[in-house]
N, C-alpha and C positions, 0 to 999 in steps of 0.2 A: 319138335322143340329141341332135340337132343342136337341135332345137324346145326341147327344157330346158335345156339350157345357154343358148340366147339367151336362153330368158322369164326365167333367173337372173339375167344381167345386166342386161336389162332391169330387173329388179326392184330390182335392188343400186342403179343409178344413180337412179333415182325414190328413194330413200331417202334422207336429209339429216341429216347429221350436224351435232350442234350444242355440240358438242365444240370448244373451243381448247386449242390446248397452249400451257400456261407458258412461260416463260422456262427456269426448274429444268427438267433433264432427267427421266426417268421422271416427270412428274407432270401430272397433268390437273386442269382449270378448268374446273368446269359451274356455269351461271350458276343461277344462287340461285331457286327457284320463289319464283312470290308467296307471301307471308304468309299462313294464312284467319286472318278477323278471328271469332274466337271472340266470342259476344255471351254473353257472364257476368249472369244471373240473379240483382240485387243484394236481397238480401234485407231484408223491410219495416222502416225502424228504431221500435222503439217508447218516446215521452218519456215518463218519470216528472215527476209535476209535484206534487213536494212544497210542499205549503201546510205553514208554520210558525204555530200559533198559540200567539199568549199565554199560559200559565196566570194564574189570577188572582191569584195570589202576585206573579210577574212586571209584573205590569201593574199592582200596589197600589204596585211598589218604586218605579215608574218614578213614577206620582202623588206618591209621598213625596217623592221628589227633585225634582220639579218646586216640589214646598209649600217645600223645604227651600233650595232656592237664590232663592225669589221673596221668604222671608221673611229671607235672609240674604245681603245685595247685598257682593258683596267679597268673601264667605267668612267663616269663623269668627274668622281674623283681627282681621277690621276691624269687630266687634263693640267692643260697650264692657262689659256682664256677663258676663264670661267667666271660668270657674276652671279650672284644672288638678286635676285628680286619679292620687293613683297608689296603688297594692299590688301588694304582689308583682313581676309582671314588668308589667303592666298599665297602658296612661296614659291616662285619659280625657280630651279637649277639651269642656267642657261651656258652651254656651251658655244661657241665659234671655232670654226676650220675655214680654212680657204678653197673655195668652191663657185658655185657658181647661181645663188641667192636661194637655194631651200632652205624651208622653214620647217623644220619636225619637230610636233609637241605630241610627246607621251606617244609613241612610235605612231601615231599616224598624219597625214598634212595638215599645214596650218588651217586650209580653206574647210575642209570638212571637218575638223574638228571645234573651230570657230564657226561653226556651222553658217559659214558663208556670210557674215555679218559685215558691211564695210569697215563700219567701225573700231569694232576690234582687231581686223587687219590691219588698218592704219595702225594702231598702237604698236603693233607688232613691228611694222616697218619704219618706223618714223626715228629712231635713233640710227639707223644702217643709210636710208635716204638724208637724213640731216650732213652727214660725212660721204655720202656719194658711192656707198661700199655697197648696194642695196643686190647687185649681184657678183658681188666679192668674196662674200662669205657666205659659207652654210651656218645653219642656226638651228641646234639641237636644243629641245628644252626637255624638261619635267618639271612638269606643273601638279600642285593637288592643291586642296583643300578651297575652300569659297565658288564662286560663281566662274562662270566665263567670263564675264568683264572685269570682274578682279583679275583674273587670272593672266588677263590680255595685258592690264595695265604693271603688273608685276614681271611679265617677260618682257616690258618694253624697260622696267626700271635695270632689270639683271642687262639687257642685252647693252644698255651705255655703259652700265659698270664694266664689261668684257670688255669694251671699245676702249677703257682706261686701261687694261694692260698690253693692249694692242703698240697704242704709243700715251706717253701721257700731255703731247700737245691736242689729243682728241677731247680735254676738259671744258677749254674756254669755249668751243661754238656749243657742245653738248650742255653746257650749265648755264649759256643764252637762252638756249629752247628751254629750258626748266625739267630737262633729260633724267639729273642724277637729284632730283628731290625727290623722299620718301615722302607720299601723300598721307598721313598721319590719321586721318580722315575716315572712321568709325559709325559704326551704329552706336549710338547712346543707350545706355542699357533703361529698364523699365525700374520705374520707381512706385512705392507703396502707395497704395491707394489713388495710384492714376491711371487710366486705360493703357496707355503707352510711357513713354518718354516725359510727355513733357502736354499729353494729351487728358482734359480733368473731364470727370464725369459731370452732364447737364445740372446746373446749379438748381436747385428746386428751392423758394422763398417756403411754401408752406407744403 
């Protein structure tokens, strides 16, 4: 009995405690194990590498604008052939140079931007063929506000106005065609208690 109780104490004192107590009563302070350094498995990143190319729409607009600002130093401003046009809600700034019959509206061609309409082409051309100029001149416009077909008939009113500074006997055959009249000629606005204009709601007797 004597032999196991010593080898106990033996044993108890070989053993080392690595405990501190606090300052706080009941509580005990074990010093922090090291950290493991976890080695995290970063996963492969893979770049997209988007190429933008041009359409060729894109890239004819970008040419137009180049032709359009080399052939017009200042801006349309500071032109000397210049006319105004307007219909409807529509104002055209129309320039002329002497060239050899291009039509550029808002830097792209007349055809595609009048999205191929005869109609509105005629417009476009009908004051340049009335005086025979129809590949005499180039014809720069900027156009906004209202429709294409406003728009059409407002570069055709600016483009006779430019043919007055051109020479001023180009008035008499131009104001035969009815060239340099402003078409005054509106939407009517909506009035109180009618569905439109001038349109009355079904009369009901009872």
């Amino acid at each position: 009995m004597s032999i196991s109780i010593s080898s106990l104490t033996s044993s108890l004192s070989s053993l080392s405690f690595s405990s501190q107590i606090s300052q706080k009563p009941n509580s005990f302070s074990f010093p922090q194990s090291k950290s493991l350094s976890l080695s995290l498995y970063s996963r492969p990143v893979r770049l997209r590498v988007l190429a933008t190319v041009a359409s060729p729409v894109e890239s004819e607009t970008q040419d137009l604008k180049k032709l359009v600002k080399s052939r017009l130093p200042g801006g349309f401003a500071a032109q000397t052939i210049i006319g105004t046009g307007r219909r409807k809600c529509a104002i055209a700034r129309v320039v002329l140079q002497e060239g050899t019959g291009k039509v550029i509206i808002n830097y792209r061609d007349a055809k595609e931007y009048l999205q191929g309409n005869p109609l509105w082409l005629q417009y476009v051309k009908v004051p340049l063929v009335t005086l025979g100029y129809e590949n005499s001149y180039d014809v720069f416009v900027k156009a906004h506000g209202g429709g294409l077909s406003g728009q059409a008939q407002a570069i055709s009113l600016g483009i006779a106005r430019a043919l007055l500074k051109v020479s001023e006997s180009h008035r008499s055959p131009l104001r035969k065609e009815g060239l340099l009249t402003r078409d005054s000629r509106i939407v009517e606005r909506k009035k109180v208690g009618l569905k439109k204009a001038r349109k009355a709601p079904q009369f009901s007797k009872r």
